[in-house]
C-alpha positions as CSV (number, residue, x, y, z in Angstrom):
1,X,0.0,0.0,0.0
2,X,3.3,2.3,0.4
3,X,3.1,3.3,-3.6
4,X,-0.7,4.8,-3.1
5,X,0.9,6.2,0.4
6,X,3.7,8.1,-1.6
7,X,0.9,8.9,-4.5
8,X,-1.3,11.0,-2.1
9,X,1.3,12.2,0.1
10,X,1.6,15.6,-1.3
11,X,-1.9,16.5,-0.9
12,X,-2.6,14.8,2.3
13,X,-1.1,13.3,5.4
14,X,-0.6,9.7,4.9
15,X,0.5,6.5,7.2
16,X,1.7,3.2,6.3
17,X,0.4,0.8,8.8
18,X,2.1,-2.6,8.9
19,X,-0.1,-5.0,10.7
20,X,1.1,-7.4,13.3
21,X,3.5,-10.1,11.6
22,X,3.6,-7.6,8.3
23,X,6.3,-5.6,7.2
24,X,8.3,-3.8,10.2
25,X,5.8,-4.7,12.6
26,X,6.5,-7.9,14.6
27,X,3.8,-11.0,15.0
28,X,1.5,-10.7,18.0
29,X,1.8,-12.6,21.2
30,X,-1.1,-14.9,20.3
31,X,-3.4,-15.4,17.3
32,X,-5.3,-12.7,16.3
33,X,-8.8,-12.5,14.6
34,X,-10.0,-9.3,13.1
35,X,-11.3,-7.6,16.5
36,X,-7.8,-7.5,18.1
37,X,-6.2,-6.2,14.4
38,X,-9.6,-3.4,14.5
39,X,-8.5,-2.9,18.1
40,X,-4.8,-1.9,17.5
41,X,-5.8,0.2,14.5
42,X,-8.0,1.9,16.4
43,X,-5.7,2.9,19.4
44,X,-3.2,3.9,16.9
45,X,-5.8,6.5,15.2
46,X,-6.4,7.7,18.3
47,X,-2.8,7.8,20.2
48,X,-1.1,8.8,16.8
49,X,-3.6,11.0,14.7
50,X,-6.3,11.8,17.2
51,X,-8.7,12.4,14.3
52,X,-11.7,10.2,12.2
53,X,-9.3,9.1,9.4
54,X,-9.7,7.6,5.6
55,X,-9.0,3.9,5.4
56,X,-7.8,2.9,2.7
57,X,-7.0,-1.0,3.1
58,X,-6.8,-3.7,0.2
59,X,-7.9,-7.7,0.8
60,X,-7.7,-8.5,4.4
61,X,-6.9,-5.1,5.6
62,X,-10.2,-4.1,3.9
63,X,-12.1,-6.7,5.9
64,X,-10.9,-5.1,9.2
65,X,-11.7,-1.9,8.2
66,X,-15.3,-3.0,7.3
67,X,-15.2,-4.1,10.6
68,X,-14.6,-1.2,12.5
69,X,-17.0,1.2,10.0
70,X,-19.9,-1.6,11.4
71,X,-19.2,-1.1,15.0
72,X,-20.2,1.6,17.3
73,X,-17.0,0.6,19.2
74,X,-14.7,1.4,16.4
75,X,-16.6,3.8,14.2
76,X,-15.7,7.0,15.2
77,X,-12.5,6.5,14.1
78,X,-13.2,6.0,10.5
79,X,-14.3,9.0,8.0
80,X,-14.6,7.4,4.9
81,X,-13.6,4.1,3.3
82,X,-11.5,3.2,0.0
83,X,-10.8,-0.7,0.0
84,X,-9.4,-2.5,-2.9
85,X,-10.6,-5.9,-3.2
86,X,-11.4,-6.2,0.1
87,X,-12.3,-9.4,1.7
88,X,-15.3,-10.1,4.4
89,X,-18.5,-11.2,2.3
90,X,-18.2,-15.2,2.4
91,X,-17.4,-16.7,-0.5
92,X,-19.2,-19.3,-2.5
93,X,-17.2,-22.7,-2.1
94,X,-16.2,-25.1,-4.6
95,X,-16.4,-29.1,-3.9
96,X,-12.7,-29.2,-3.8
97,X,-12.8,-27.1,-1.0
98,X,-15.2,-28.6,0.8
99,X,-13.6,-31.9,0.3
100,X,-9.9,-30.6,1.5
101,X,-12.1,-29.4,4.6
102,X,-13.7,-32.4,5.1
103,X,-10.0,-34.2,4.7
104,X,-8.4,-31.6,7.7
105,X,-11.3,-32.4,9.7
106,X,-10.7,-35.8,9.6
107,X,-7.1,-35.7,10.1
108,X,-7.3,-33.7,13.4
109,X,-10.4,-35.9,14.8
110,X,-7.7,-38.3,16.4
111,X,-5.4,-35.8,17.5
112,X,-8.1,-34.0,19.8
113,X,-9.0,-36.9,21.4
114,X,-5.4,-37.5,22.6
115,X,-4.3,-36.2,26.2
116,X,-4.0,-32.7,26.2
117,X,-0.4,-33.4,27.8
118,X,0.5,-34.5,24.4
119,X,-1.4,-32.6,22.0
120,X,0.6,-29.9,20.9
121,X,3.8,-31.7,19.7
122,X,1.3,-33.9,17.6
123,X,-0.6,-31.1,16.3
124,X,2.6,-29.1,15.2
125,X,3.5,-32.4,13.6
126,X,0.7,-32.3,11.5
127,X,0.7,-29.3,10.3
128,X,4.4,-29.3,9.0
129,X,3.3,-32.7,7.9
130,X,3.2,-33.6,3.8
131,X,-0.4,-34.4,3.8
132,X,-1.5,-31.2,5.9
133,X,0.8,-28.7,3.6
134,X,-1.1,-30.5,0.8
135,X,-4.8,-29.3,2.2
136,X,-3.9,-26.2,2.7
137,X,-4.0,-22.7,0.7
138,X,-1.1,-21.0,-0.9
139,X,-1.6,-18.2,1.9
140,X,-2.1,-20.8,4.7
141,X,1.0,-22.3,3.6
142,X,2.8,-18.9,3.3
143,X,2.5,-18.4,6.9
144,X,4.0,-19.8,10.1
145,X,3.4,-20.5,13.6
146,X,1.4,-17.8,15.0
147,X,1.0,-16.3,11.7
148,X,-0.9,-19.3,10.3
149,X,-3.5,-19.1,13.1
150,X,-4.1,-15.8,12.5
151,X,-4.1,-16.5,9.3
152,X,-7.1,-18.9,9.8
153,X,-9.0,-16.8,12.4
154,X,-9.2,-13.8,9.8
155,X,-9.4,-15.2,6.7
156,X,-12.8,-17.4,8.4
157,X,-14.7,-14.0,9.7
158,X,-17.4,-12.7,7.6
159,X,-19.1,-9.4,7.7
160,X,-22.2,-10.5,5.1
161,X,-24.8,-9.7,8.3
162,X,-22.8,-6.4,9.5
163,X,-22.6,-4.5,6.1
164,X,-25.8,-2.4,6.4
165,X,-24.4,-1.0,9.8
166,X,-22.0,0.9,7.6
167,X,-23.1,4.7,7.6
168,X,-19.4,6.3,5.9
169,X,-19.0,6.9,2.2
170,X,-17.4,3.9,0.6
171,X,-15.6,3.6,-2.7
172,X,-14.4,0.1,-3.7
173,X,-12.0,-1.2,-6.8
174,X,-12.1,-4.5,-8.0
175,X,-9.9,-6.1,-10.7
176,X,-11.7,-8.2,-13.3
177,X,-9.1,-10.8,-13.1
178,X,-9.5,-11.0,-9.4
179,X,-9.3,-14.7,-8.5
180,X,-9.5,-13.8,-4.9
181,X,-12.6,-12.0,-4.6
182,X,-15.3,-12.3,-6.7
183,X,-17.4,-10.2,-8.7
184,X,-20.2,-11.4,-6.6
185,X,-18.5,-10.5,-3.2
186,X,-18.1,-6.8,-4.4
187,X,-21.9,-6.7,-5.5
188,X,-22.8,-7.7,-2.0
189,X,-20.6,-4.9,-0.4
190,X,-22.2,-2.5,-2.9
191,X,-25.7,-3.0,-2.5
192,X,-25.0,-3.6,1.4
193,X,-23.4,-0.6,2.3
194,X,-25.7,2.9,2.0
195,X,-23.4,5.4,0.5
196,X,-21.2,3.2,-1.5
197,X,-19.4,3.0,-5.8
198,X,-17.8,0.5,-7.2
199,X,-14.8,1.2,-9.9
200,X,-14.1,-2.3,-11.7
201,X,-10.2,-2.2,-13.0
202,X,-10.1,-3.7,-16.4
203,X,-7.3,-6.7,-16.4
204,X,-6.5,-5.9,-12.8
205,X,-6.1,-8.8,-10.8
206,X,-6.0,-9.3,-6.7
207,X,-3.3,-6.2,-6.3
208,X,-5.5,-3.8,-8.1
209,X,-3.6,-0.8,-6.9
210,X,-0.3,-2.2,-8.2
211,X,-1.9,-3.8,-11.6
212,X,-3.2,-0.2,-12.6
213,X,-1.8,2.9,-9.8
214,X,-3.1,5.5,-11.7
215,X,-6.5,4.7,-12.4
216,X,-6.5,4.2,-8.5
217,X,-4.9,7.1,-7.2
218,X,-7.3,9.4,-9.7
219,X,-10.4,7.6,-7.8
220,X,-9.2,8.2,-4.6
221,X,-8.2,11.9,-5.1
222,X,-11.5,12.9,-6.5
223,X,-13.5,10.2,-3.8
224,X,-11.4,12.4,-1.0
225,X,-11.9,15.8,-3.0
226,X,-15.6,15.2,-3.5
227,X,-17.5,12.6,-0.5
Protein backbone atom coordinates (compact mmCIF):
# COMPACT_ATOMS: atom_id res chain seq x y z
CA UNK A 1 0.00 0.00 0.00
CA UNK A 2 3.31 2.27 0.37
CA UNK A 3 3.05 3.33 -3.57
CA UNK A 4 -0.65 4.81 -3.08
CA UNK A 5 0.85 6.25 0.41
CA UNK A 6 3.71 8.10 -1.56
CA UNK A 7 0.90 8.94 -4.49
CA UNK A 8 -1.30 11.01 -2.09
CA UNK A 9 1.30 12.24 0.07
CA UNK A 10 1.57 15.59 -1.29
CA UNK A 11 -1.91 16.46 -0.87
CA UNK A 12 -2.63 14.78 2.29
CA UNK A 13 -1.08 13.29 5.38
CA UNK A 14 -0.58 9.65 4.91
CA UNK A 15 0.55 6.49 7.25
CA UNK A 16 1.71 3.22 6.34
CA UNK A 17 0.40 0.84 8.82
CA UNK A 18 2.12 -2.55 8.90
CA UNK A 19 -0.13 -4.97 10.65
CA UNK A 20 1.14 -7.38 13.30
CA UNK A 21 3.46 -10.09 11.63
CA UNK A 22 3.61 -7.57 8.26
CA UNK A 23 6.27 -5.56 7.17
CA UNK A 24 8.33 -3.79 10.20
CA UNK A 25 5.79 -4.65 12.65
CA UNK A 26 6.46 -7.93 14.57
CA UNK A 27 3.85 -11.04 15.03
CA UNK A 28 1.46 -10.71 18.02
CA UNK A 29 1.82 -12.59 21.23
CA UNK A 30 -1.05 -14.95 20.33
CA UNK A 31 -3.42 -15.44 17.30
CA UNK A 32 -5.28 -12.66 16.30
CA UNK A 33 -8.79 -12.48 14.62
CA UNK A 34 -10.04 -9.27 13.06
CA UNK A 35 -11.30 -7.64 16.53
CA UNK A 36 -7.82 -7.48 18.09
CA UNK A 37 -6.22 -6.21 14.42
CA UNK A 38 -9.64 -3.40 14.54
CA UNK A 39 -8.54 -2.86 18.14
CA UNK A 40 -4.79 -1.92 17.47
CA UNK A 41 -5.84 0.23 14.49
CA UNK A 42 -7.98 1.95 16.37
CA UNK A 43 -5.68 2.88 19.40
CA UNK A 44 -3.19 3.91 16.88
CA UNK A 45 -5.79 6.49 15.15
CA UNK A 46 -6.43 7.74 18.27
CA UNK A 47 -2.83 7.85 20.17
CA UNK A 48 -1.13 8.81 16.80
CA UNK A 49 -3.57 11.03 14.74
CA UNK A 50 -6.25 11.81 17.23
CA UNK A 51 -8.67 12.38 14.31
CA UNK A 52 -11.71 10.21 12.18
CA UNK A 53 -9.33 9.08 9.40
CA UNK A 54 -9.73 7.59 5.56
CA UNK A 55 -9.04 3.85 5.36
CA UNK A 56 -7.80 2.86 2.67
CA UNK A 57 -6.99 -0.97 3.07
CA UNK A 58 -6.76 -3.69 0.22
CA UNK A 59 -7.95 -7.70 0.83
CA UNK A 60 -7.73 -8.52 4.43
CA UNK A 61 -6.94 -5.11 5.64
CA UNK A 62 -10.23 -4.14 3.91
CA UNK A 63 -12.12 -6.75 5.91
CA UNK A 64 -10.86 -5.10 9.15
CA UNK A 65 -11.71 -1.86 8.19
CA UNK A 66 -15.26 -2.95 7.34
CA UNK A 67 -15.21 -4.11 10.64
CA UNK A 68 -14.64 -1.22 12.51
CA UNK A 69 -16.99 1.24 9.98
CA UNK A 70 -19.88 -1.64 11.37
CA UNK A 71 -19.19 -1.08 15.02
CA UNK A 72 -20.21 1.63 17.30
CA UNK A 73 -17.03 0.65 19.24
CA UNK A 74 -14.69 1.44 16.43
CA UNK A 75 -16.63 3.76 14.15
CA UNK A 76 -15.69 6.99 15.18
CA UNK A 77 -12.47 6.49 14.11
CA UNK A 78 -13.20 6.01 10.50
CA UNK A 79 -14.30 8.95 8.00
CA UNK A 80 -14.64 7.36 4.90
CA UNK A 81 -13.58 4.06 3.33
CA UNK A 82 -11.52 3.16 0.02
CA UNK A 83 -10.79 -0.67 0.04
CA UNK A 84 -9.41 -2.49 -2.88
CA UNK A 85 -10.59 -5.93 -3.18
CA UNK A 86 -11.43 -6.22 0.05
CA UNK A 87 -12.26 -9.38 1.68
CA UNK A 88 -15.34 -10.07 4.36
CA UNK A 89 -18.49 -11.22 2.35
CA UNK A 90 -18.23 -15.19 2.36
CA UNK A 91 -17.41 -16.67 -0.51
CA UNK A 92 -19.18 -19.33 -2.47
CA UNK A 93 -17.16 -22.71 -2.14
CA UNK A 94 -16.15 -25.08 -4.58
CA UNK A 95 -16.42 -29.13 -3.93
CA UNK A 96 -12.67 -29.17 -3.75
CA UNK A 97 -12.79 -27.08 -0.97
CA UNK A 98 -15.17 -28.57 0.84
CA UNK A 99 -13.55 -31.90 0.30
CA UNK A 100 -9.87 -30.58 1.50
CA UNK A 101 -12.08 -29.37 4.64
CA UNK A 102 -13.66 -32.38 5.10
CA UNK A 103 -10.03 -34.17 4.72
CA UNK A 104 -8.43 -31.60 7.65
CA UNK A 105 -11.31 -32.37 9.75
CA UNK A 106 -10.72 -35.80 9.56
CA UNK A 107 -7.08 -35.67 10.10
CA UNK A 108 -7.28 -33.67 13.43
CA UNK A 109 -10.43 -35.90 14.77
CA UNK A 110 -7.67 -38.34 16.38
CA UNK A 111 -5.42 -35.79 17.48
CA UNK A 112 -8.09 -33.97 19.78
CA UNK A 113 -9.00 -36.90 21.36
CA UNK A 114 -5.42 -37.50 22.55
CA UNK A 115 -4.31 -36.23 26.21
CA UNK A 116 -4.02 -32.68 26.17
CA UNK A 117 -0.36 -33.42 27.76
CA UNK A 118 0.46 -34.49 24.43
CA UNK A 119 -1.37 -32.64 21.98
CA UNK A 120 0.58 -29.91 20.92
CA UNK A 121 3.83 -31.70 19.70
CA UNK A 122 1.26 -33.92 17.58
CA UNK A 123 -0.62 -31.13 16.30
CA UNK A 124 2.63 -29.09 15.23
CA UNK A 125 3.49 -32.39 13.60
CA UNK A 126 0.75 -32.35 11.53
CA UNK A 127 0.71 -29.29 10.29
CA UNK A 128 4.38 -29.30 9.04
CA UNK A 129 3.28 -32.75 7.88
CA UNK A 130 3.23 -33.61 3.80
CA UNK A 131 -0.43 -34.43 3.81
CA UNK A 132 -1.46 -31.17 5.85
CA UNK A 133 0.78 -28.73 3.55
CA UNK A 134 -1.06 -30.49 0.85
CA UNK A 135 -4.80 -29.27 2.20
CA UNK A 136 -3.88 -26.23 2.71
CA UNK A 137 -4.02 -22.68 0.73
CA UNK A 138 -1.07 -21.04 -0.94
CA UNK A 139 -1.56 -18.17 1.90
CA UNK A 140 -2.11 -20.84 4.69
CA UNK A 141 0.95 -22.34 3.58
CA UNK A 142 2.84 -18.91 3.28
CA UNK A 143 2.46 -18.36 6.94
CA UNK A 144 4.02 -19.84 10.06
CA UNK A 145 3.39 -20.49 13.61
CA UNK A 146 1.37 -17.81 15.01
CA UNK A 147 1.00 -16.33 11.75
CA UNK A 148 -0.88 -19.32 10.30
CA UNK A 149 -3.47 -19.15 13.11
CA UNK A 150 -4.07 -15.83 12.46
CA UNK A 151 -4.07 -16.52 9.28
CA UNK A 152 -7.11 -18.95 9.82
CA UNK A 153 -8.95 -16.79 12.45
CA UNK A 154 -9.24 -13.80 9.79
CA UNK A 155 -9.43 -15.20 6.72
CA UNK A 156 -12.81 -17.39 8.38
CA UNK A 157 -14.68 -14.03 9.67
CA UNK A 158 -17.43 -12.70 7.58
CA UNK A 159 -19.12 -9.45 7.70
CA UNK A 160 -22.15 -10.52 5.10
CA UNK A 161 -24.80 -9.69 8.32
CA UNK A 162 -22.83 -6.35 9.54
CA UNK A 163 -22.57 -4.48 6.11
CA UNK A 164 -25.80 -2.44 6.37
CA UNK A 165 -24.44 -1.01 9.83
CA UNK A 166 -21.98 0.93 7.64
CA UNK A 167 -23.12 4.71 7.59
CA UNK A 168 -19.35 6.25 5.86
CA UNK A 169 -18.96 6.91 2.18
CA UNK A 170 -17.42 3.93 0.63
CA UNK A 171 -15.59 3.57 -2.66
CA UNK A 172 -14.36 0.09 -3.66
CA UNK A 173 -11.98 -1.19 -6.78
CA UNK A 174 -12.08 -4.48 -8.01
CA UNK A 175 -9.89 -6.15 -10.72
CA UNK A 176 -11.73 -8.19 -13.35
CA UNK A 177 -9.13 -10.77 -13.10
CA UNK A 178 -9.51 -10.96 -9.36
CA UNK A 179 -9.27 -14.68 -8.48
CA UNK A 180 -9.46 -13.84 -4.93
CA UNK A 181 -12.60 -12.02 -4.60
CA UNK A 182 -15.29 -12.27 -6.74
CA UNK A 183 -17.44 -10.21 -8.74
CA UNK A 184 -20.23 -11.43 -6.64
CA UNK A 185 -18.55 -10.53 -3.19
CA UNK A 186 -18.09 -6.85 -4.40
CA UNK A 187 -21.92 -6.71 -5.48
CA UNK A 188 -22.83 -7.69 -2.00
CA UNK A 189 -20.60 -4.90 -0.43
CA UNK A 190 -22.20 -2.49 -2.88
CA UNK A 191 -25.68 -2.99 -2.46
CA UNK A 192 -25.01 -3.56 1.40
CA UNK A 193 -23.42 -0.60 2.34
CA UNK A 194 -25.66 2.91 2.02
CA UNK A 195 -23.42 5.45 0.47
CA UNK A 196 -21.16 3.23 -1.46
CA UNK A 197 -19.35 2.97 -5.76
CA UNK A 198 -17.76 0.45 -7.19
CA UNK A 199 -14.75 1.22 -9.94
CA UNK A 200 -14.06 -2.33 -11.68
CA UNK A 201 -10.16 -2.24 -12.96
CA UNK A 202 -10.12 -3.71 -16.42
CA UNK A 203 -7.33 -6.71 -16.44
CA UNK A 204 -6.48 -5.95 -12.80
CA UNK A 205 -6.14 -8.80 -10.84
CA UNK A 206 -5.99 -9.30 -6.72
CA UNK A 207 -3.25 -6.24 -6.26
CA UNK A 208 -5.49 -3.75 -8.08
CA UNK A 209 -3.60 -0.80 -6.95
CA UNK A 210 -0.26 -2.18 -8.20
CA UNK A 211 -1.86 -3.84 -11.60
CA UNK A 212 -3.16 -0.21 -12.56
CA UNK A 213 -1.82 2.95 -9.83
CA UNK A 214 -3.09 5.51 -11.68
CA UNK A 215 -6.52 4.70 -12.35
CA UNK A 216 -6.55 4.16 -8.48
CA UNK A 217 -4.86 7.10 -7.16
CA UNK A 218 -7.33 9.44 -9.74
CA UNK A 219 -10.36 7.58 -7.82
CA UNK A 220 -9.16 8.24 -4.63
CA UNK A 221 -8.17 11.87 -5.09
CA UNK A 222 -11.55 12.88 -6.54
CA UNK A 223 -13.46 10.21 -3.79
CA UNK A 224 -11.37 12.44 -0.95
CA UNK A 225 -11.94 15.80 -2.98
CA UNK A 226 -15.65 15.20 -3.50
CA UNK A 227 -17.48 12.58 -0.55
Amino acid sequence: MRPLAEGLSDAYRTYAVDLPGHGGSPPPPEPWGVIEHAQVLRDYIRTRIQSSVTVVGHSNGGRIALYMASQPDFSSSIDRLALISPSGVEPERSWAYHLRSGLATALKAPVQALPSSVQPPVEDWLRHSLVWRLLGSADYNAQEGIMRETFVKTVNYHLDGELRQIQVPTLLFWGTEDDAVSRRQMEVMETAIDDCGLVELEGAGHFGYLDQPEPVLSGLRHFLENS
